[in-house]
N, C-alpha and C positions, 0 to 999 in steps of 0.2 A: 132710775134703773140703770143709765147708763154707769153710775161713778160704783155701782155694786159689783156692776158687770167687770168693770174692769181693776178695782180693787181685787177683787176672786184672781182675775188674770197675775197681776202681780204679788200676789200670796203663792200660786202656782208656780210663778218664776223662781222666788226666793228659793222655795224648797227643792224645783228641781237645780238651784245653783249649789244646794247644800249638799245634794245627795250625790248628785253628778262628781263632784270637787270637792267638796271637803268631807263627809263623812266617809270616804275610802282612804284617808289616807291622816286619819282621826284629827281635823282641825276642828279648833273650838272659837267659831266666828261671833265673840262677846253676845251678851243681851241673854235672855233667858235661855234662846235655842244655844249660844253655846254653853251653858251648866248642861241644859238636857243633852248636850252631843255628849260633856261626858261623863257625864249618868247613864248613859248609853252603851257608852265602851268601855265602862266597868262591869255593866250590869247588863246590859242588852234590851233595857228599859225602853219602848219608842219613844222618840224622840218628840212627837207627835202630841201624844200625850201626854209627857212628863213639862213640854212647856205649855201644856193649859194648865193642868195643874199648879205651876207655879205661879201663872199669870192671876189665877182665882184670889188670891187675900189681896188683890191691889183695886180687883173690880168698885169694889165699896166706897176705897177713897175715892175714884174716879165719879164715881156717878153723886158724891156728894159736892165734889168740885168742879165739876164742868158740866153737871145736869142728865138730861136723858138723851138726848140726841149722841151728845159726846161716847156715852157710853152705849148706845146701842153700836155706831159703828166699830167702836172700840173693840165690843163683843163679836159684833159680825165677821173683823178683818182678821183678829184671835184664833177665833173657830174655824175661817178658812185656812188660815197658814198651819194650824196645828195637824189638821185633818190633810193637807197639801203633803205635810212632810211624809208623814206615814202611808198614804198613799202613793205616791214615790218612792218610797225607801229600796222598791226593787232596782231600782234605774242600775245600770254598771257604773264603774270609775270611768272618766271620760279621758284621761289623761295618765300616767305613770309617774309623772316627775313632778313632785309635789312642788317645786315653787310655781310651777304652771297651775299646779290644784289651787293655790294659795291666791296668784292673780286672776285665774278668770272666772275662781267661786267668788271674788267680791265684785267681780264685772257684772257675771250674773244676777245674784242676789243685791247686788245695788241698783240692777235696773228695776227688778222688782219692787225694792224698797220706793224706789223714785215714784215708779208708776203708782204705786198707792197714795204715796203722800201727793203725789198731783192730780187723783181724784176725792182728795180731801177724806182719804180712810186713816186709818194707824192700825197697828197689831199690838198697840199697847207696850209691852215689855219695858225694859227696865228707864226707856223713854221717860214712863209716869215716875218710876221709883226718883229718877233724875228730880224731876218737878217739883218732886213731894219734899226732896232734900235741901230743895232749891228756898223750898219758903220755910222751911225750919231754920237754915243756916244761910240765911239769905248776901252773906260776903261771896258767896262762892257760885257763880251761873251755875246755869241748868248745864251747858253745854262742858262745863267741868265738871259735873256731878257724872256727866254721862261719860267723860275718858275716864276719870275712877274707875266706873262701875266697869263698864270694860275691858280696862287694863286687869283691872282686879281678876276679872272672868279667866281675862288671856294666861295670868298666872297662875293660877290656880289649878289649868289645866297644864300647864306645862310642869307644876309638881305634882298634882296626885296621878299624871303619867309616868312621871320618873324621865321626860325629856324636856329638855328646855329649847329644843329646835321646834316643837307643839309652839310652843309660846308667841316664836320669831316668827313661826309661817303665820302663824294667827293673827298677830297683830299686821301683817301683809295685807290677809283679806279683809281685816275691820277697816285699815287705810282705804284698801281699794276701791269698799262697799260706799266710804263716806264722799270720797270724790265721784263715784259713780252717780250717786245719787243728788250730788250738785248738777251736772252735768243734766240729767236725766230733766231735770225740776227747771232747770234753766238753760236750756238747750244749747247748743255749741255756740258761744258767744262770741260776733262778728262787729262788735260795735265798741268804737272807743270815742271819748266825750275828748275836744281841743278846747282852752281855756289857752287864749291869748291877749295878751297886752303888748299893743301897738300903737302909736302916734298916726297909725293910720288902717286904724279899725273899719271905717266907713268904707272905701275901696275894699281893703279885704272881706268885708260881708258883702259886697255887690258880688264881687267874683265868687266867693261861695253862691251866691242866689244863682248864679248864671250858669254857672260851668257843672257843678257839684249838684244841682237842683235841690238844695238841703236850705232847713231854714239854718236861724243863728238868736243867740239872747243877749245885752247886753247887761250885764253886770253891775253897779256900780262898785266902785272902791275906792280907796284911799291912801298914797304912797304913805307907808312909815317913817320914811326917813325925811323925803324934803314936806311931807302934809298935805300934795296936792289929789285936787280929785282926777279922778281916770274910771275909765270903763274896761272891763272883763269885755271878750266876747267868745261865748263858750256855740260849741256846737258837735252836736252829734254825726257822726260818716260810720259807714259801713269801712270795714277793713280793709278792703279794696280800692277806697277812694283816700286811701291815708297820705300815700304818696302823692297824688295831687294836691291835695290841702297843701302840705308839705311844701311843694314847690309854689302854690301862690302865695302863699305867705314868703317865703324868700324871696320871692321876685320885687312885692311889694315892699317888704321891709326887713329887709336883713336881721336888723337890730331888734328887732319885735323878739317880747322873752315868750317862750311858747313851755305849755308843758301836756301832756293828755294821759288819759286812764282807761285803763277797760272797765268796761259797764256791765254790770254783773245782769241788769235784766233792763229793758226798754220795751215800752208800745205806744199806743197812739198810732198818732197819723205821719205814715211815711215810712211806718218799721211794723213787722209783723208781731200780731200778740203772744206772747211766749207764754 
């Protein structure tokens, strides 16, 4: 009950980010809602409507390729995002200056987007179209099939309006909506992984144990050039603990080649579950 409840919430968001922002100031933010945005502003068509409509011939593939489950919430998140636009569509413009409409409709409708897909809904759209092109023509990801489709969208409106600044703000908010919805899915990421090699690993994993209260892994590997064995010792720290790390390793061993990454998601024990 609860991932329905708040899948509905984030179908809710989307639409009032569309109405709020980009439908006043006619951006067309890819995927089916934007043909139907303009479809809309040709026609006066809801928006509402015109993307269930469109999302209907794809129902079939869906439910023969990823079953019933798949497709009920598929229909469920559908029905509410189409039904969300249209009832919304009074909202006012929330802004005047369309690259603000541009940035903070994809801020909005990206958290929305996020919020569903991190209670394991979808709204379908051209997501499946992506998938389905995925396994026909399978050189090409999903994830390419889906900046096509997109781009495709984003032009399309920028010609059959007669402007190509549609296009530019547009492609703003599809940007905006895709990192929103990283962010969203993977909450503000405060953790980078250290992978060091040292001739004096053992000291620097006690002072991590001690000071840092963090565990540490050891690696094994293998120099390429002279052949000998050595050990990695990789370890996770909060963002805040970098500079420390940082300094015990220097103190221990200058020479030690150090290198670290940001960690796009962690949990377990020591780190909260995202």
């Amino acid at each position: 009950m609860l991932d329905y409840t708040m899948v509905t919430a984030g179908c809710f968001l989307m639409a009032v980010g569309f109405n709020l922002f980009c439908r006043p100031h006619t951006l067309a933010p890819g995927g089916f809602s934007g043909i139907a945005a303009v479809v809309y502003y040709l026609t006066g068509f809801p928006v509402g409507v015109c993307t269930f409509l469109l999302s209907l011939p794809w129902f079939g593939i869906l439910w023969k390729r990823e079953g019933t489950k798949a497709f009920l919430r598929t229909l469920f998140g559908t029905v509410m995002f189409s039904l969300a636009l249209d009832v919304t569509a009074a909202l006012p413009s929330a802004v005047d200056d369309i690259l603000l409409a541009a940035i903070f409709g994809g801020v909005v409708m990206g958290a929305g987007v996020g919020l569903v897909f991190a209670f394991r809904g979808t709204t379908g759209g051209t997501d499946l179209i992506a998938a389905v092109l995925h396994r026909r023509f399978s050189t090409v990801s999903s994830g390419m099939w889906l900046l096509i489709i997109d781009g495709a969208v984003i032009a399309a409106a920028g010609c059959v309006l007669k402007n190509v600044n549609i296009s530019l703000y547009s492609a703003i908010t599809v940007y905006t909506t895709m990192k929103m919805v990283d962010l969203v899915e993977n909450g503000f990421n405060n953790t980078r992984a250290f992978y060091i090699i040292s001739r004096h690993n053992e000291r620097i994993k006690e002072e991590i144990f001690d000071k840092l209260e963090r565990g540490a892994t050891f690696i094994g590997a293998k120099g390429a050039y002279h052949r000998d064995d050595r050990e990695i010792l990789m370890c996770l720290v909060k963002r805040f603990q970098v500079g420390e790390l940082k300094s015990i390793i220097r103190r221990i061993d200058p020479d030690a080649f150090v290198f670290n990454v940001e960690v796009s998601e962690v949990f377990g024990e020591g780190f909260t579950n995202n």
